[in-house]
C-alpha positions, 0 to 999 in steps of 0.5 A: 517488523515483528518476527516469528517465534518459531523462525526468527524470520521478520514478518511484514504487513500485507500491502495491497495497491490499486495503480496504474502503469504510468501513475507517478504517485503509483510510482512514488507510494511504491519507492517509499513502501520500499525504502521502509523494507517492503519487498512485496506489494500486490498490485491491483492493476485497474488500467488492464482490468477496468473493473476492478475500478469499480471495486475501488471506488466501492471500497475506497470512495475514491476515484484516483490512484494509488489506493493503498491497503496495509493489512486491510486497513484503507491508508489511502493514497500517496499523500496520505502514505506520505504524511502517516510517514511523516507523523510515524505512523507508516512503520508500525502498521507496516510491522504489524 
């Protein structure tokens, strides 16, 4: 995590997730981006607001959830967070 100059305070990536309520992967992807220190995730509900599907797929290509975003950067879903876990990748972006 990088900090701020002024405050010291850590400052974290935005995370933005498309889920669902009873997704297990939504579940899952959320547990981990925790573990990793996130403490805030806007979540993109697409079971409430079925069009925002829609735009997911546009921006994606993809039709499942979740759909994972870390500073706009498209990361992908559980899987693809859990591998760039995996290979080191998930904690710089997250610091970024």
């Amino acid at each position: 995590m990088a900090e701020n100059e002024f405050t010291g305070a850590k400052i974290m990536a935005k995370i933005v997730m498309y889920c669902t309520e009873v997704c297990p992967y939504c579940v899952r992807a959320e547990q981990l981006l925790k573990r990793k220190g996130v403490t805030e995730i806007e979540k993109i509900r697409i079971d409430l607001e079925p069009e925002l599907r829609i735009a997911m797929v546009e921006k994606t290509g993809r039709r499942t959830v979740p759909q994972i975003f870390i500073d706009e950067r498209h990361v992908g879903g559980y899987d693809d967070l859990a591998a760039l876990d995996q290979a080191g990748g998930l904690e710089p972006l997250l610091a970024s």
